[in-house]
Backbone as CSV, one residue per row, in Angstrom:
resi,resn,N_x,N_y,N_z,CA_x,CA_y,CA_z,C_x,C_y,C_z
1,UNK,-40.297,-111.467,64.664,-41.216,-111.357,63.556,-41.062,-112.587,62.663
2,UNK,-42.087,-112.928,62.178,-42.418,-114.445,60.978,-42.570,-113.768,59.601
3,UNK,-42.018,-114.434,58.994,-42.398,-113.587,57.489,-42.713,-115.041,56.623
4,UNK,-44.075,-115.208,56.178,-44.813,-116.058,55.724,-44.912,-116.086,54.081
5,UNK,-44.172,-116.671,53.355,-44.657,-116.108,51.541,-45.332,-117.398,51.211
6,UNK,-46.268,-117.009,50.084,-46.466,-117.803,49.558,-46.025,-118.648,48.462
7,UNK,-45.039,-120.116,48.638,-44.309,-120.330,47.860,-44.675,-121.484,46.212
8,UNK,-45.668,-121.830,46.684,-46.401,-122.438,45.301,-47.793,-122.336,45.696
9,UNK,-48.419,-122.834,44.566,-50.136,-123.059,44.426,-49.899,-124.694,44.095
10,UNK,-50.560,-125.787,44.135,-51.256,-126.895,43.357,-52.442,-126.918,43.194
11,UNK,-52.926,-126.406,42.162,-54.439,-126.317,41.697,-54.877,-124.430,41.648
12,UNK,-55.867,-124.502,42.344,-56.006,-122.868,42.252,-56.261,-122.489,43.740
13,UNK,-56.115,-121.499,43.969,-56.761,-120.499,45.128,-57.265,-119.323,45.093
14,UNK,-58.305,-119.119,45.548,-59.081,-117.881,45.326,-58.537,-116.896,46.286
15,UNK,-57.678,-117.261,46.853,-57.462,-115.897,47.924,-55.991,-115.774,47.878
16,UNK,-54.772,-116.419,47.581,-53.242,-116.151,47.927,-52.804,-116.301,46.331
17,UNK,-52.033,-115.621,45.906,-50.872,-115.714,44.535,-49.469,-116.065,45.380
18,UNK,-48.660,-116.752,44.511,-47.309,-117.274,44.797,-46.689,-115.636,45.001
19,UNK,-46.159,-115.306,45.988,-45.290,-114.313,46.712,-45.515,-113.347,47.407
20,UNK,-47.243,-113.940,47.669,-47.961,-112.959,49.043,-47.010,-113.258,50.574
21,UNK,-47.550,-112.507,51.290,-46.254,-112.149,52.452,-47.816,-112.288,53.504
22,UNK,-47.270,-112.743,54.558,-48.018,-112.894,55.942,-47.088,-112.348,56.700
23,UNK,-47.100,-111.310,57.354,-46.172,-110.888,58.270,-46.958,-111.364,59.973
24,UNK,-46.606,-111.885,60.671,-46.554,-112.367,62.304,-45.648,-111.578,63.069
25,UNK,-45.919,-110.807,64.196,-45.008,-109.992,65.193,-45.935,-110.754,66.344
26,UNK,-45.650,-111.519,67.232,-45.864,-111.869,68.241,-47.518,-112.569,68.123
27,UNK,-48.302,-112.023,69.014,-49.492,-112.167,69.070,-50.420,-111.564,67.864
28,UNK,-49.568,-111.183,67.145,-50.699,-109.720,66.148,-50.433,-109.859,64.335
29,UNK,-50.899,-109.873,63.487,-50.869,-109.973,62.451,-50.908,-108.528,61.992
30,UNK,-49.614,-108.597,61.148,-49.546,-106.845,61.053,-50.433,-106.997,59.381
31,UNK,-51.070,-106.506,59.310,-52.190,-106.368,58.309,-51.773,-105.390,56.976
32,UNK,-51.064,-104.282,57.981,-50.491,-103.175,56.640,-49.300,-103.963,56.156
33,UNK,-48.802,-104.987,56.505,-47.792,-105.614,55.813,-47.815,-106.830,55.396
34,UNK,-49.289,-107.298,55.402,-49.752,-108.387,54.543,-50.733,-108.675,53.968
35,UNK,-50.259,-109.210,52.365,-51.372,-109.247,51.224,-52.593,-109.813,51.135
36,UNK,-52.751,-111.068,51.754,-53.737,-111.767,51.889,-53.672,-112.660,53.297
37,UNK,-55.172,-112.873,53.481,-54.898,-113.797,54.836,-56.235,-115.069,53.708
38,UNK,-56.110,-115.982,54.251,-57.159,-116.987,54.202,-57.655,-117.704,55.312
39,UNK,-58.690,-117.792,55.790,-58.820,-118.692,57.319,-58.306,-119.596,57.642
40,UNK,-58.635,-120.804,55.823,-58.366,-121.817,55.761,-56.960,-122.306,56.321
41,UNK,-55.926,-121.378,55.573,-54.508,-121.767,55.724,-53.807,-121.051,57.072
42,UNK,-54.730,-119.882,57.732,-54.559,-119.861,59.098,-54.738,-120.790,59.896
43,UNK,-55.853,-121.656,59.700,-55.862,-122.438,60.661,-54.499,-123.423,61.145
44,UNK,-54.004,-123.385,60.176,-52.928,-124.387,59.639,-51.455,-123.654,60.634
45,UNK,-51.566,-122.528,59.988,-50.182,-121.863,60.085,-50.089,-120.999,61.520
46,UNK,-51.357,-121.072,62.581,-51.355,-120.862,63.776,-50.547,-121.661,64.736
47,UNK,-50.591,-122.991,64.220,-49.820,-123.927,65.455,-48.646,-124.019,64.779
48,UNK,-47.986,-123.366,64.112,-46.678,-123.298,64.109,-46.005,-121.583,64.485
49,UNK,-46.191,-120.652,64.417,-46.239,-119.489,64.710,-45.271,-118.752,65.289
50,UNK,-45.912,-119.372,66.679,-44.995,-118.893,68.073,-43.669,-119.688,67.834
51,UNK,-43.733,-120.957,68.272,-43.004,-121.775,67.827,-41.575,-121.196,66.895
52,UNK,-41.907,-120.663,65.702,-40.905,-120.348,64.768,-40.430,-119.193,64.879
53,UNK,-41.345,-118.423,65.557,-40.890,-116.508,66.044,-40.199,-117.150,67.126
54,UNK,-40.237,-117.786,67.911,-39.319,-117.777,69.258,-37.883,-118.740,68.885
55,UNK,-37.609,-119.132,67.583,-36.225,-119.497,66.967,-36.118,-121.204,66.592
56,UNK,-37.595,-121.797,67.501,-37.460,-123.301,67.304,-37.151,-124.050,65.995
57,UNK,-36.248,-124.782,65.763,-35.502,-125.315,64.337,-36.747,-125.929,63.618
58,UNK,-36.778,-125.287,62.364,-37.794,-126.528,61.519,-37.529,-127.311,61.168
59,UNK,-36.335,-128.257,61.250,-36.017,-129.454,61.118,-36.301,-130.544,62.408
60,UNK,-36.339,-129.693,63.714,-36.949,-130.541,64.706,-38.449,-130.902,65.034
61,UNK,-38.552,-129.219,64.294,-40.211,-129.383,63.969,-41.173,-130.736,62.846
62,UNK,-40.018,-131.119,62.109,-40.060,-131.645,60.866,-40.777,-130.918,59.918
63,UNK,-40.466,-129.967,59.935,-41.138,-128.620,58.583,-39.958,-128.117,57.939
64,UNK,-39.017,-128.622,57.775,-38.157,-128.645,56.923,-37.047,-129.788,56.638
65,UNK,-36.555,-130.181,55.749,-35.112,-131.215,55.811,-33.274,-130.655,56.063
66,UNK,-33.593,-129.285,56.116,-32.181,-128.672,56.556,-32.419,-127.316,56.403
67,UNK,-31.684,-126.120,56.972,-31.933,-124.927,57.052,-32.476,-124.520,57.945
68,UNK,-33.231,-122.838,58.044,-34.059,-122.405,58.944,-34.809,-121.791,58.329
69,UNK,-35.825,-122.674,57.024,-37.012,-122.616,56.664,-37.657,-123.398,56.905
70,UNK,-39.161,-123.095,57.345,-39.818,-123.775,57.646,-41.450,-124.032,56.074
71,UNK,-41.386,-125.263,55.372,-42.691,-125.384,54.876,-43.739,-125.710,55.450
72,UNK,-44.674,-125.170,55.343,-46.310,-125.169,55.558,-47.612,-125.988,54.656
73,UNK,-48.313,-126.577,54.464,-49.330,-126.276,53.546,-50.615,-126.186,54.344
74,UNK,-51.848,-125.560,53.207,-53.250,-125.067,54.006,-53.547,-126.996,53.693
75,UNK,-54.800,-126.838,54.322,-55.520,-127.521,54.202,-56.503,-128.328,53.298
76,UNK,-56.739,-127.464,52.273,-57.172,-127.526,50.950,-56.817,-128.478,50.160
77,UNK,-57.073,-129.766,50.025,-56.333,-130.412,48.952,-56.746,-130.449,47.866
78,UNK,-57.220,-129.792,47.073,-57.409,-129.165,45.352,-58.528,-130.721,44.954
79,UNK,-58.474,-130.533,43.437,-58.480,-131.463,42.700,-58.120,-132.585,42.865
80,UNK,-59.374,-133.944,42.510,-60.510,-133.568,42.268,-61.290,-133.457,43.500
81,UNK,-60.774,-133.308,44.359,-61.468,-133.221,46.072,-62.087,-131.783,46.095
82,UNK,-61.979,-131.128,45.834,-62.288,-129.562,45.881,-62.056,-128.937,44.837
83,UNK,-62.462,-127.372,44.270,-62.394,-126.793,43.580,-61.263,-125.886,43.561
84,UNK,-60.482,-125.842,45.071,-59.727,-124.946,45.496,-58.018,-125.527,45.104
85,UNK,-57.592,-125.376,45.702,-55.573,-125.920,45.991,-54.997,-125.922,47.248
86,UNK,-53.675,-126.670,47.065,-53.186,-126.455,48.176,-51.704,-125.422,47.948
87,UNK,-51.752,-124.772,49.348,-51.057,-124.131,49.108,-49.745,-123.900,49.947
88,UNK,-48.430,-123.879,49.222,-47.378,-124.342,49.906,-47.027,-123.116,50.740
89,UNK,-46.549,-122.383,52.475,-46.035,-121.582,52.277,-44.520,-121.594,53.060
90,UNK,-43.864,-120.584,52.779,-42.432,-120.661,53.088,-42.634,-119.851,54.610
91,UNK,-41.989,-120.178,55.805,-42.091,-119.468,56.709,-40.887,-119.364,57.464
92,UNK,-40.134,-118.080,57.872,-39.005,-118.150,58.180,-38.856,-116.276,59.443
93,UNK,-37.876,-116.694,60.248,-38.102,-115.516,61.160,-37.367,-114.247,60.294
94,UNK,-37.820,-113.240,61.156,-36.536,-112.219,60.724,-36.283,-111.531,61.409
């Protein structure tokens, strides 16, 4: 299982607050155990996924500088490019 939070905003987002949870079990997004989804930052956080549920280091990944957290961001780059934010998230197995 992936457990996905959301760990900052830069700018705004209309769909995630800082400490929403994405839960990942394999192929399936468990839905009753997560607050928000956004497409945008799915798109993003799909090609890392498997990858991090199956134990691969995020430091080899280069999604992190030490540990076994992995950072994310969506796609969104806020202000003044968009109206939206970007949004950082923390992703780590459990």
């Amino acid at each position: 299982m992936l457990e996905i939070i959301v760990h900052e905003i830069k700018g705004g987002c209309p769909v995630h607050r800082v400490g929403d949870k994405i839960v990942v079990h394999g192929p399936e997004i468990d839905l009753k155990r997560t607050d928000s989804l956004c497409t945008h930052a799915l798109s993003t956080l799909l090609h890392y996924t498997t990858a991090l549920e199956k134990g691969v280091d995020p430091v080899e990944l280069g999604l992190a500088a030490e540990g076994d957290t992995a950072f994310v961001q969506c796609l969104d780059p806020g202000p003044p490019y968009t109206d939206g934010g970007t949004v950082v998230f923390r992703c780590r197995k459990k």
